[in-house]
C-alpha atoms as an extended CHARMM CRD file, in Angstrom:
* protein
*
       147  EXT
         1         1  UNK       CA              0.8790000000       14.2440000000       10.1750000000  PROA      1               0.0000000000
         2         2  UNK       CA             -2.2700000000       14.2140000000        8.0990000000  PROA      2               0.0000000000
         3         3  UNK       CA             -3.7770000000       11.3120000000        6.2000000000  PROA      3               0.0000000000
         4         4  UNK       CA             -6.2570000000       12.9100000000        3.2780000000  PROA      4               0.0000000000
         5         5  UNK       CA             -8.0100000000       11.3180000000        0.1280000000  PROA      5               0.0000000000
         6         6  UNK       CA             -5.3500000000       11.6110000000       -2.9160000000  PROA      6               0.0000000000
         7         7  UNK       CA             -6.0680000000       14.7170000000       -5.4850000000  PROA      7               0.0000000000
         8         8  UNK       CA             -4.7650000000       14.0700000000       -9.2360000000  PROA      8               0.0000000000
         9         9  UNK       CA             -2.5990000000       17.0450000000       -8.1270000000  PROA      9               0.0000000000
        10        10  UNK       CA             -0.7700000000       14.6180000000       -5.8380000000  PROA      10              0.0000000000
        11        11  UNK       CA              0.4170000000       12.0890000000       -8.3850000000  PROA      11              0.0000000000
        12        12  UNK       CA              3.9200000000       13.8090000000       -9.3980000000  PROA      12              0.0000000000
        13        13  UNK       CA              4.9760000000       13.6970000000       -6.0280000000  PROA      13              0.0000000000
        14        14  UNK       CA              3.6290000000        9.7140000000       -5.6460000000  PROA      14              0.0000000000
        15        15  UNK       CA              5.8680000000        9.1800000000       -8.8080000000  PROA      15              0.0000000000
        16        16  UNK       CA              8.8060000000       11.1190000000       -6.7120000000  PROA      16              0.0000000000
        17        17  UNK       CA              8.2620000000        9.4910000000       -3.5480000000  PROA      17              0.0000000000
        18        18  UNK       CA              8.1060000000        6.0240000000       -5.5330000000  PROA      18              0.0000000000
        19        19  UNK       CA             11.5760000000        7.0150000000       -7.0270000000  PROA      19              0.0000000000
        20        20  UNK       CA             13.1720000000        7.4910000000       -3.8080000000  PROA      20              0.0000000000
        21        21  UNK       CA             12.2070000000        3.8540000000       -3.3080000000  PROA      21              0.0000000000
        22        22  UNK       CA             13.6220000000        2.2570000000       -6.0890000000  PROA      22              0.0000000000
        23        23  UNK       CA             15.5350000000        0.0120000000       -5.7710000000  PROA      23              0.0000000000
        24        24  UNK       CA             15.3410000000       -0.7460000000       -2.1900000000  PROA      24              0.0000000000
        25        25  UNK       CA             11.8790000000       -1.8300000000       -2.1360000000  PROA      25              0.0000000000
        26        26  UNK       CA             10.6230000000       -1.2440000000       -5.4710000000  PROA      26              0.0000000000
        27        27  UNK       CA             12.2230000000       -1.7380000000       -9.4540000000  PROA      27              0.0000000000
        28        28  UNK       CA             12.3130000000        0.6440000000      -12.2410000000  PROA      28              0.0000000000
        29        29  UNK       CA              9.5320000000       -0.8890000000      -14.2680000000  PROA      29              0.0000000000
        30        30  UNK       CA              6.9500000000       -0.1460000000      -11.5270000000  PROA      30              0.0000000000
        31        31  UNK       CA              6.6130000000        3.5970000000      -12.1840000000  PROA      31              0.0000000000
        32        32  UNK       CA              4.5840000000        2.9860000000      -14.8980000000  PROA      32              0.0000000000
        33        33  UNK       CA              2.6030000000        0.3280000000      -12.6230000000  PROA      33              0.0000000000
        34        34  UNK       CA              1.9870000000        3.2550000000      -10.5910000000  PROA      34              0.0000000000
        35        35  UNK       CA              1.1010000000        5.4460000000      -13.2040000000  PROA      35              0.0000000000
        36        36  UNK       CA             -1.3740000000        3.3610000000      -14.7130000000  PROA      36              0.0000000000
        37        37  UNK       CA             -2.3750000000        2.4150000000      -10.9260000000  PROA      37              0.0000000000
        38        38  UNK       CA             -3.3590000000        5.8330000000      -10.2600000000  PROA      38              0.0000000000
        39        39  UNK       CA             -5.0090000000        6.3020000000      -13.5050000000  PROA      39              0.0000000000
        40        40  UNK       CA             -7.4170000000        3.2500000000      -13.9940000000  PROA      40              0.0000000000
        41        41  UNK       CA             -7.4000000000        1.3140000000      -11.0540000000  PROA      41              0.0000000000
        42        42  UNK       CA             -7.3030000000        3.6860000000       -7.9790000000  PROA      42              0.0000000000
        43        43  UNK       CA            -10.4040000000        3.2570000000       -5.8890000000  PROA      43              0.0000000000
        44        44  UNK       CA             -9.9500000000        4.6910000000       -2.5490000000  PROA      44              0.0000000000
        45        45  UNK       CA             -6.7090000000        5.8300000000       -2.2070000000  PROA      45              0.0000000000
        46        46  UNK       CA             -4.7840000000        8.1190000000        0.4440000000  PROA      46              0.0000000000
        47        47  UNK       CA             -2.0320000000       10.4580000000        0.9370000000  PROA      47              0.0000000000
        48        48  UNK       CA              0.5880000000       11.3910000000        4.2380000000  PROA      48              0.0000000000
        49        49  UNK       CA              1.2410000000       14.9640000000        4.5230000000  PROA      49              0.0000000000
        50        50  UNK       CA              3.4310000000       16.3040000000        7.4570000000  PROA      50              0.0000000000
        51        51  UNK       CA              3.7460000000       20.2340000000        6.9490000000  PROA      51              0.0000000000
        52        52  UNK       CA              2.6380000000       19.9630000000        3.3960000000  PROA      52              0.0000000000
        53        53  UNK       CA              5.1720000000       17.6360000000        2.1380000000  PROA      53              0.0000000000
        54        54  UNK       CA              3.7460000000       14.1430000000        0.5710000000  PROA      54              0.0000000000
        55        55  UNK       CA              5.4890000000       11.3710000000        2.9080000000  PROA      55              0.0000000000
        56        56  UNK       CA              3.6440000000        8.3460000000        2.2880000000  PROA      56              0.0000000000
        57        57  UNK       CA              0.5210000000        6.6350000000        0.2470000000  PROA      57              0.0000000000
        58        58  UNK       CA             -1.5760000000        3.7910000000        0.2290000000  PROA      58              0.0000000000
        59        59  UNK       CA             -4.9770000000        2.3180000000       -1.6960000000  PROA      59              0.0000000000
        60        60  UNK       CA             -7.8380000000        0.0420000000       -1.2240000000  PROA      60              0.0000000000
        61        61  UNK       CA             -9.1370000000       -1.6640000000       -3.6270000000  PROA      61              0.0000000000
        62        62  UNK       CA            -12.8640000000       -3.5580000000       -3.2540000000  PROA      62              0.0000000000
        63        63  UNK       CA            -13.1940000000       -7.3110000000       -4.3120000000  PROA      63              0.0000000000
        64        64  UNK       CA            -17.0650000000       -7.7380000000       -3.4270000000  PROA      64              0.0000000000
        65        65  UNK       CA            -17.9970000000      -10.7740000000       -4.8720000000  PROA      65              0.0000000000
        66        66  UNK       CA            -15.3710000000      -12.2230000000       -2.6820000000  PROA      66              0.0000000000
        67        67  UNK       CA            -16.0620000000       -9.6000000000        0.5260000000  PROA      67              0.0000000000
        68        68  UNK       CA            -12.4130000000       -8.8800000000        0.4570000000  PROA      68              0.0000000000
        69        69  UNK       CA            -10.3280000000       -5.4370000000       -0.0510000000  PROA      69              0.0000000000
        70        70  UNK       CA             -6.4460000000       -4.7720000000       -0.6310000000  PROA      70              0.0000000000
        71        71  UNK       CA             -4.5240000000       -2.6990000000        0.4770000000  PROA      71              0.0000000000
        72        72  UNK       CA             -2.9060000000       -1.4870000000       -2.5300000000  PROA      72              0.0000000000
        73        73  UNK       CA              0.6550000000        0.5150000000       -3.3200000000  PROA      73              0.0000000000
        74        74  UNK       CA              2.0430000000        1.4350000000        0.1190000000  PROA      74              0.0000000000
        75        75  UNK       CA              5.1770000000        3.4160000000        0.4030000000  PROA      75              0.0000000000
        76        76  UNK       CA              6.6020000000        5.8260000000        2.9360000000  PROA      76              0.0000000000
        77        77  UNK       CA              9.2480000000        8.4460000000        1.9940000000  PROA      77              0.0000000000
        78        78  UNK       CA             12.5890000000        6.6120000000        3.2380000000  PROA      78              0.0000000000
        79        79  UNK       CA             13.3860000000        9.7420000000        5.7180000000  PROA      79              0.0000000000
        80        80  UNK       CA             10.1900000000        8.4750000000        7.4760000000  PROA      80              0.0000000000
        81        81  UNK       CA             10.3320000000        4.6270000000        7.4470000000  PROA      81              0.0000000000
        82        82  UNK       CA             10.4360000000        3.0980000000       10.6600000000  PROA      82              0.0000000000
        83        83  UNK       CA              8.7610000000        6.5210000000       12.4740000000  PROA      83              0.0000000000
        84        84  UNK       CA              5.0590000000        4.5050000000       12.2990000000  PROA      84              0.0000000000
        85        85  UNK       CA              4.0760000000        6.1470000000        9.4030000000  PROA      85              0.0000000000
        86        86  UNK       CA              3.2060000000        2.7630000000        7.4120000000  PROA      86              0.0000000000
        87        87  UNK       CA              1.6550000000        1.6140000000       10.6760000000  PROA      87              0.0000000000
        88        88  UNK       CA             -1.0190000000        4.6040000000       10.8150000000  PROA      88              0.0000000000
        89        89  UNK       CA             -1.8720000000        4.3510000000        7.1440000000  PROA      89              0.0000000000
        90        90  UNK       CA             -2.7320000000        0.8220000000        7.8890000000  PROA      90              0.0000000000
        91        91  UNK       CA             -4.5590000000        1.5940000000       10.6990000000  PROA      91              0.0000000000
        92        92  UNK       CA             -5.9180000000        4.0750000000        8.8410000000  PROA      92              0.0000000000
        93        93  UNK       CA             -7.5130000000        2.0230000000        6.1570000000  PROA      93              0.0000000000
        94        94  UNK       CA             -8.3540000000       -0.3840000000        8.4190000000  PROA      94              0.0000000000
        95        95  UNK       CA            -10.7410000000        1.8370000000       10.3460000000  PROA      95              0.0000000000
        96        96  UNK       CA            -12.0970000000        2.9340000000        7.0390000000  PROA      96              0.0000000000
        97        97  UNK       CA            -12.8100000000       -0.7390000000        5.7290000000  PROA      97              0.0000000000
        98        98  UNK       CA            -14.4560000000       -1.9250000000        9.2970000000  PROA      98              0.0000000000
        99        99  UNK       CA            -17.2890000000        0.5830000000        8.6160000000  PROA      99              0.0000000000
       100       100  UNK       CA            -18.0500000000       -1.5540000000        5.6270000000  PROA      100             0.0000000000
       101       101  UNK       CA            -20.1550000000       -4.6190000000        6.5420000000  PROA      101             0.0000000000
       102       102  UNK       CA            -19.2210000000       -6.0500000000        3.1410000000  PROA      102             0.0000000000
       103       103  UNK       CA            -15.8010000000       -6.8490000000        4.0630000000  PROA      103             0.0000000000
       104       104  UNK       CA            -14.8290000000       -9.6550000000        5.8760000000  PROA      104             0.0000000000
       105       105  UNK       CA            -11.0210000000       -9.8350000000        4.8520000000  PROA      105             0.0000000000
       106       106  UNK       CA             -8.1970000000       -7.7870000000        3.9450000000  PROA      106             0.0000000000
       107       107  UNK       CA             -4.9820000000       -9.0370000000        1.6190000000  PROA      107             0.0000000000
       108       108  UNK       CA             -1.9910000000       -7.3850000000        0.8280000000  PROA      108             0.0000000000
       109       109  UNK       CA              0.0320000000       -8.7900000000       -1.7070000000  PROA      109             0.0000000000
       110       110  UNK       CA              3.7530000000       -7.3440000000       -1.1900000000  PROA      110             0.0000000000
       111       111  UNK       CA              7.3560000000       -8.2780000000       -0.9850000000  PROA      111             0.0000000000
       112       112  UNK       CA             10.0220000000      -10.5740000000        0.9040000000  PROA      112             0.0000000000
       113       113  UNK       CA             11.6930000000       -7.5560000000        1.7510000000  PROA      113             0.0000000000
       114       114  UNK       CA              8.1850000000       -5.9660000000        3.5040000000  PROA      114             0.0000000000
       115       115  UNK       CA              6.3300000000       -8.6440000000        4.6780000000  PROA      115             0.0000000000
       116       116  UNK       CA              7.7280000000       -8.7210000000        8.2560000000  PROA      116             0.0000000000
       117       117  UNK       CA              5.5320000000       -5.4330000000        8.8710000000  PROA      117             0.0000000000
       118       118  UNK       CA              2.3750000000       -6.2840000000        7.8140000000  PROA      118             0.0000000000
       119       119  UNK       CA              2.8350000000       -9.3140000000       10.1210000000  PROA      119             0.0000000000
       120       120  UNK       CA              3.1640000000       -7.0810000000       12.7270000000  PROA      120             0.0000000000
       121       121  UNK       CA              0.2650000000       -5.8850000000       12.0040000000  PROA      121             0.0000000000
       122       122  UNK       CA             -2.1370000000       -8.8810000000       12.6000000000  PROA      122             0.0000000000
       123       123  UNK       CA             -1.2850000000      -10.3160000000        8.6800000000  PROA      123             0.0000000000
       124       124  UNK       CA             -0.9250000000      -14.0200000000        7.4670000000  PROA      124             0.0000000000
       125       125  UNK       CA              1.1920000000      -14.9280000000        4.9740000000  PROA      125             0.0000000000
       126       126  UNK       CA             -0.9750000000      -16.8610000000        2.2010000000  PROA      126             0.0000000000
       127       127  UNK       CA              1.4940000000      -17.6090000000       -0.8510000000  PROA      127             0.0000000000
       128       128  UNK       CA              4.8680000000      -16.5050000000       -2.4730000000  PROA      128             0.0000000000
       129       129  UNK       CA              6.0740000000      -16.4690000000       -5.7810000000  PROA      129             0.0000000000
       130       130  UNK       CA              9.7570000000      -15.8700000000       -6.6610000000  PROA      130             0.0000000000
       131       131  UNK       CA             10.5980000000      -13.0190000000       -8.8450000000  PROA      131             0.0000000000
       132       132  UNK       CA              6.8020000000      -11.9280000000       -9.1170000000  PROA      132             0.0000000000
       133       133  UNK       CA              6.6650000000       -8.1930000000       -9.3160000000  PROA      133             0.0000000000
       134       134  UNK       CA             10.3410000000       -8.0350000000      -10.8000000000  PROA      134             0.0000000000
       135       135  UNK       CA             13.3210000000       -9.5840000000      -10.7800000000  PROA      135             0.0000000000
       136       136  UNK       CA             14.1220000000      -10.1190000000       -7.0560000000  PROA      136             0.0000000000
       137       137  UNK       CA             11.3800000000       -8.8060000000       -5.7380000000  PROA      137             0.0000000000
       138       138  UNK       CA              9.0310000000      -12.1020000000       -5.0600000000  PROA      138             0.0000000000
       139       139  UNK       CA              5.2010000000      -11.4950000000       -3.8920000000  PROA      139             0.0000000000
       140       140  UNK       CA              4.4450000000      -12.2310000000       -0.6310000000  PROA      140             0.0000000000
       141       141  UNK       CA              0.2500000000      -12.4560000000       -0.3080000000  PROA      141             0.0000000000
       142       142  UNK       CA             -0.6280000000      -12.0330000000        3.1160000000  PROA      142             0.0000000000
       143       143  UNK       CA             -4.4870000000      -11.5490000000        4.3750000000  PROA      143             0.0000000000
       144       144  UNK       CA             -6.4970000000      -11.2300000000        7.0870000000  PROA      144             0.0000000000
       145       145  UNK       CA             -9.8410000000      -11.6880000000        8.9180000000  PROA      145             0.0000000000
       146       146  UNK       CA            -11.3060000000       -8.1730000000        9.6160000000  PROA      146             0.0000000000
       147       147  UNK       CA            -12.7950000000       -7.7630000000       13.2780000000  PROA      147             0.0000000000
């Protein structure tokens, strides 16, 4: 398995591999969220490979002014969920974001239907709201202090 930064050439398979998704853990309308994600708002952002097939991706974005970063649109292929795959990309960006004395915390704003593994992963949950991202899927805004 290889993490690597994402290449525009990546971002039909990211729009597959959100697909495959839908509607477990994401709705319809959030292609385009994606899409538009990708194309205006992407900062760092990063790709799982394993034998050259796209199984995961997930973003930071930078909030400086407020020396915070999110992680941003995480999703694992479903053939892979549960294998640590979403747990090494985390990691991943982790590592990446404690080499940045500028940030101090790390959110993730996700879903009722997710947030039990970012606790796992050290997270706090901040806030809800119900239906937030789409009907049924509620946000779940969860942060922590980076070490």
């Amino acid at each position: 398995m290889e993490i690597r930064p994402y290449e525009e050439q990546d971002r039909e398979a990211l729009l597959t591999l959100l697909q495959l998704n839908i509607p477990r853990f994401f709705d319809e309308s959030e292609l385009s969220d994606l899409h538009e994600y990708l194309t205006r708002f992407r900062e760092d952002y990063f790709v799982v490979e394993e034998k050259g097939i796209v199984i995961g991706a997930g973003g930071v974005n930078y909030f400086p002014e407020e020396n915070t970063a999110r992680l941003s649109w995480d999703f694992i292929h479903p053939d892979y969920q549960g294998r640590g795959v979403g747990r090494k990309l985390v990691e991943h960006r982790l590592q990446l974001l404690r080499t940045n004395p500028d940030v101090q915390r790390v959110v993730v704003r996700t879903t009722q239907l997710v947030y039990r593994f970012y606790e796992k992963m050290g997270f706090v949950l901040v806030k809800t709201q119900k239906d937030f991202w789409a009907e049924g899927f509620d946000l779940y805004q969860m942060s922590r202090v980076l070490p």
